[in-house]
N, C-alpha and C positions, 0 to 999 in steps of 0.2 A: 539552614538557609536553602531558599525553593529557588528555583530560575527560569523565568518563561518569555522565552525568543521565536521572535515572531519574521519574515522580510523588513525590510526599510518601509518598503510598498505595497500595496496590494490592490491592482486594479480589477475591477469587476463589471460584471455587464454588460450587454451586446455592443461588439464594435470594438471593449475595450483592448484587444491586440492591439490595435494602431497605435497604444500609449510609445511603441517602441522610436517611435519618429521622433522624438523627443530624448532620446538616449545621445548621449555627446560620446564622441571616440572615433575613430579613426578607422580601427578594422573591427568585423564581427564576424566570428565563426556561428553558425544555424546547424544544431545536430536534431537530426529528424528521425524516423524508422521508417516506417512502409510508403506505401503512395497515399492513403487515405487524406492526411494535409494536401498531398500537391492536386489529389483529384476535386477536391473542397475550393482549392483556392488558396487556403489559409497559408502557406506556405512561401507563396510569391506576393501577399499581403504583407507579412514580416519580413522581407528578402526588399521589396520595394518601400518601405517605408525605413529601413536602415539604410538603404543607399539614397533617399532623399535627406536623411539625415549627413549626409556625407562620408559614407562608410564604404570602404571595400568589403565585400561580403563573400566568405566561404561555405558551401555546403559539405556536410558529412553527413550522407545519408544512408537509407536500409539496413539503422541498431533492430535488431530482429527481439521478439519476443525473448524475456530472461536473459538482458544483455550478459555476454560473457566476458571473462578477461582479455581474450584477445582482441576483442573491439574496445574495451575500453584504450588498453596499449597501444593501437592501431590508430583510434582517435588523438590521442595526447600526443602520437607523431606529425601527426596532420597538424596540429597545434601548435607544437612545439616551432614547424616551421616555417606557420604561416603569422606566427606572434598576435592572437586578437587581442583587443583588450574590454569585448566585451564577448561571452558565450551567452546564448539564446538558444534554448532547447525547449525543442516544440513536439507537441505528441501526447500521447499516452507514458504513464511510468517507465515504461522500460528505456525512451530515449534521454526523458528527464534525468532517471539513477545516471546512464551510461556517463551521462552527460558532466554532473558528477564529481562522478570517480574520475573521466577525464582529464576534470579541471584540477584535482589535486597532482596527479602526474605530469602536469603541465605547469603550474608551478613549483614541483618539485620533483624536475626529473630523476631523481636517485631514490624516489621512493618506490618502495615495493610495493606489491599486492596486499600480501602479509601486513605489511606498515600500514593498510588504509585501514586492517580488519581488527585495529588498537583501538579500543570501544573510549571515544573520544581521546583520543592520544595524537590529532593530527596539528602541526603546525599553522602559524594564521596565512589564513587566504589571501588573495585580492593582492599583492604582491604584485600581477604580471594584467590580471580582469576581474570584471564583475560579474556577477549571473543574473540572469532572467529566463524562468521557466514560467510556459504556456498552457497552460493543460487543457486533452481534448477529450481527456475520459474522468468521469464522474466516480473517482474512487480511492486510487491512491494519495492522494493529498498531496505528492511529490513537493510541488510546487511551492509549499510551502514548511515542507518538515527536514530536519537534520539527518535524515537518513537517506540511505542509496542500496539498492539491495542487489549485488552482482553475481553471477552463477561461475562458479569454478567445473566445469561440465568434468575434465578429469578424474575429481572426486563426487562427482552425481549432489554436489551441493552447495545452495545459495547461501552467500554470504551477506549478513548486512553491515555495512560502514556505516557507522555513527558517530556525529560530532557536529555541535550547532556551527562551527567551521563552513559545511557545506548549505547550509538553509539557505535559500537564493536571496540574491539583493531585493530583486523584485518579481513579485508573483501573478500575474495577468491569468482569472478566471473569467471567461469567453465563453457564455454557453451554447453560442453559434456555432462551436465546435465540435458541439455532443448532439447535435441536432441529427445528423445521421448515423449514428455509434450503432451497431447492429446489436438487436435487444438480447445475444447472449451476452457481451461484452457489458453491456448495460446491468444486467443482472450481477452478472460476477464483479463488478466493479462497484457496484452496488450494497452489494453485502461486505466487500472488503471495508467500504468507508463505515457500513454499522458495528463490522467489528473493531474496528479503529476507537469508535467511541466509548463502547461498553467496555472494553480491554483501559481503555485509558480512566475509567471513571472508576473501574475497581483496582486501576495500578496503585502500591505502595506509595509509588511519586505521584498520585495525583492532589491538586489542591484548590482552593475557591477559583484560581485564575483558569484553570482545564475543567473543570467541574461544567464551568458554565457554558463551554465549550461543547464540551461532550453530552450533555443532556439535552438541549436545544438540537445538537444536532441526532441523537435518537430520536427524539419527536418527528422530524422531519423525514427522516430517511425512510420511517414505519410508514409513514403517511403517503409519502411521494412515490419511493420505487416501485410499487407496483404499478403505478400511472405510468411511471417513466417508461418501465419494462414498453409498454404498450405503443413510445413514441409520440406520445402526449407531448406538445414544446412547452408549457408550464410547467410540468413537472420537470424536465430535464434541467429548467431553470432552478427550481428549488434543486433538483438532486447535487448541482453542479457548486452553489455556493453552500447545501450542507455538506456535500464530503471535506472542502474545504476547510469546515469549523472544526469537522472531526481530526482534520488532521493538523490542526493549530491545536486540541486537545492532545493527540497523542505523540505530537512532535516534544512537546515540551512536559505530558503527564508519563511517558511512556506505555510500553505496551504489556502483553503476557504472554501465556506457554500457547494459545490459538495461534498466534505467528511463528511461536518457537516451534510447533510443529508443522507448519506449512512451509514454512524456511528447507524443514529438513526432509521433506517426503515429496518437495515439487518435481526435484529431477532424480528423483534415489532408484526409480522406477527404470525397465527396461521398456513394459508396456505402453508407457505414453507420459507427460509428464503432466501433473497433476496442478493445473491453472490455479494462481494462486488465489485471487477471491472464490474460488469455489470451494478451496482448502478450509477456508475461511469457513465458508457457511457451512460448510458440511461439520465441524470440529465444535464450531462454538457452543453451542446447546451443551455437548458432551464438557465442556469446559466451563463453563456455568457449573451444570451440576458438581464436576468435581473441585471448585472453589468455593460454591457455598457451601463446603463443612468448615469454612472461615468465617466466624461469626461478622465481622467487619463487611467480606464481601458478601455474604447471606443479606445483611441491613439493604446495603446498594443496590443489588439485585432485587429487594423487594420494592425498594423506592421507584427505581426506575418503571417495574411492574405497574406499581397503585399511581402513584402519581405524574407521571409523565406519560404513560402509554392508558394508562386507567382500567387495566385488567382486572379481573373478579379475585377476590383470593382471600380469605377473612385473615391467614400465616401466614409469618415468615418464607415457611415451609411450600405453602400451597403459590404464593406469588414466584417465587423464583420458579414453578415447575410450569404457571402461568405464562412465565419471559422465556423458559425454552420450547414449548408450545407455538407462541407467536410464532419464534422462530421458525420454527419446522414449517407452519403454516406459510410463511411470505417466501423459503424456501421450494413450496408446492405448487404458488402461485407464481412463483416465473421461472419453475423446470429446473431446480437443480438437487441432484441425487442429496438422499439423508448420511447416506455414507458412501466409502472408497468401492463397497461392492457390489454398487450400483452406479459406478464411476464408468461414462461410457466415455468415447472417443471425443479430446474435446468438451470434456464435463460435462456430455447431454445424462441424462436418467437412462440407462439402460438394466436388461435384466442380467447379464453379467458383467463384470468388471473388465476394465482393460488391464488391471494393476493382477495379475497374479501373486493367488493368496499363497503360492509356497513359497515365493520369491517374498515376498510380506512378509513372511515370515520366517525365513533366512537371514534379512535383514533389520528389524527392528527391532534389535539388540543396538547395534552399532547407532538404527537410527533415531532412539531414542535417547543412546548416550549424546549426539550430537545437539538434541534436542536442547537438552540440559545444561548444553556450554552456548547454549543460542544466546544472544545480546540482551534478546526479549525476556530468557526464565526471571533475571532476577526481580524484577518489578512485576511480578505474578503475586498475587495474595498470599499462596497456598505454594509453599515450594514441594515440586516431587520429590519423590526417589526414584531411581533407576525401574524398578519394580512396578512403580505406581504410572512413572510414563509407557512402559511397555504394555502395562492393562490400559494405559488411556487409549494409544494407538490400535490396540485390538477392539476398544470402541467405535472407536470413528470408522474402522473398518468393517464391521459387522454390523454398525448402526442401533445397538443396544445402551441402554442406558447405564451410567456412571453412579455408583454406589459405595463407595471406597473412598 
């Protein structure tokens, strides 16, 4: 038996923030991250239309890039004491996940960290509120997926919580929000939502319901990101309701070992830490190859190739090398390095790395056995070995190809 869980809601479209004036309750906590909403506007858009709705309205603001445990715990105190009953979190991913994880420790203060990181083992929601996430970047799908990805910085590594538990009530896609997203952020968040799809269309659990999902939105991502890069307002339009589709594809198809290693290499670093759509794009090509010796994922990978993207390829063989190819090329075309050792400050293309290769290589033993306990291996085609993830991570880092 398959299961595919979607919001109650899903408003889309310019303007559609305001749907929140319409939300009934009493009080609402707004967890945000940076200033970019308050400089926008968007910010005191949702903050005024919950108190015309008749709400007292709390902020929790500055969840910082790869929110941590501490701000999640930090928040669910704010929470705990101001009792909302509905949470509204506005932003990019990282205020979305905080946002969360949050809400599970606020409904159940005696839960651990530990306790959230039981790959769907969490008790039911909505007990104490509801959720509604806003999204203002064109990538993570937060808004709409059962996942929450928190950073344990102690141990230099991201955790994702899984469990349709947390999939928000209602998902408000606003592409008025992504209208000024600066064209790195754009990029990186860009190729997260493409690997979001190709990950979810060769997952194990993928089926006709995410299928359709995820191929519709590779057509669109291939087509658009590069416009969007550009700041083009029609493409950020398309970019913003395909990342969406991709991530209603991999919220409920699952993912694979391209997140299972971005999880584990984002903050493992002393150097810098390594942005996670950029992990993304930099990895996936190299994970492509090493899933099509799955005959299953080789088929998919060629389909996608001929028929949705309509690359040349007469094989199996030669289409899948044709979809890591694109890759590298939409890669090239909005600046981001082929591998970690050309990973500059920041994810810009540089000629040395920020990630030192001894430290690389001191550690990815430990980080590829992490890898391998990620949420995302199991729904991977092609399950590794300890061996086979350590040569993959020496790929991605050296930017050679996958043969094994």
């Amino acid at each position: 038996m398959g299961r595919f869980t979607n919001p109650r809601d899903l408003y889309f479209g310019e303007g559609a923030r305001h749907e929140v004036k319409n939300f009934q309750g009493s009080k609402a906590v707004i967890v945000c991250g940076g200033g970019s909403m308050k400089r926008g506007g968007f910010l005191q858009d949702v903050q005024a239309d919950l108190e015309s709705a008749g709400m007292e309205v709390k902020l929790i603001e500055g969840v910082e890039s790869d929110p941590s445990v501490e701000t999640v715990m930090s928040g669910a105190a704010v929470m705990q004491e101001f009792q909302p009953d509905w949470i509204v979190a506005i932003g990019g991913g990282s205020p979305i996940d905080a946002a969360k994880a949050m809400w599970i420790k606020y409904e159940y203060p005696e839960t651990t960290f530990e306790d959230m990181c039981k790959v769907f083992g969490l008790p039911k929601l909505r007990t104490k509120a509801h959720f509604c996430a806003i999204s203002s970047t064109s990538g993570t799908a937060t808004e709409v997926t059962a996942f929450s990805i928190i950073t344990d910085y102690s141990k230099g590594i991201k955790f994702p919580i899984a469990d349709f538990e947390i999939t928000p009530d209602v998902a408000i896609v606003d592409p008025e929000l992504t209208y000024t997203m600066p064209a790195k952020l754009c990029a990186h968040t860009g190729m997260d939502a493409l690997t979001h799809a190709i990950e979810a269309y060769v997952s194990t659990a993928a089926s006709m319901y995410t299928d359709a999902n995820a191929l519709h939105a590779i057509r669109e991502i291939v087509e658009w990101l590069p416009k969007s890069y550009t700041g083009d307002h029609e493409a950020r339009k398309h970019m913003h309701d395909a990342q969406c589709i991709a991530g209603i594809a991999f919220s409920s198809g699952l993912l694979g070992i391209v997140h299972s290693m971005a999880h584990k290499t984002g903050a493992a670093f002393t150097g810098d830490h390594i942005i996670h759509g950029c992990a993304n794009a930099m990895y996936l090509g190299k994970v492509i190859q090493f899933n099509a010796k799955d005959a299953r994922a080789k088929s998919r990978y060629a389909y996608i190739a001929k028929e949705i993207l309509h690359l040349e390829g007469t094989t199996e063989d030669g289409l899948v090398e044709a979809l890591v190819q694109k890759i590298r090329d939409i890669n090239d075309q909005i600046d981001i390095p082929q591998g970690i050792k050309n990973y500059g400050a920041g994810g810009v293309k540089a000629d040395a790395s920020v990630i030192d290769y001894e430290e690389f290589e001191a550690k990815k033993h430990d980080v590829a056995a992490n890898a391998l306990l990620d949420a995302c291996t199991g729904s991977n085609p092609r399950q590794p070995t300890q061996e086979e993830m350590e040569k993959l991570l020496e790929c991605v880092y050296n930017d050679t190809p996958v043969n094994f």
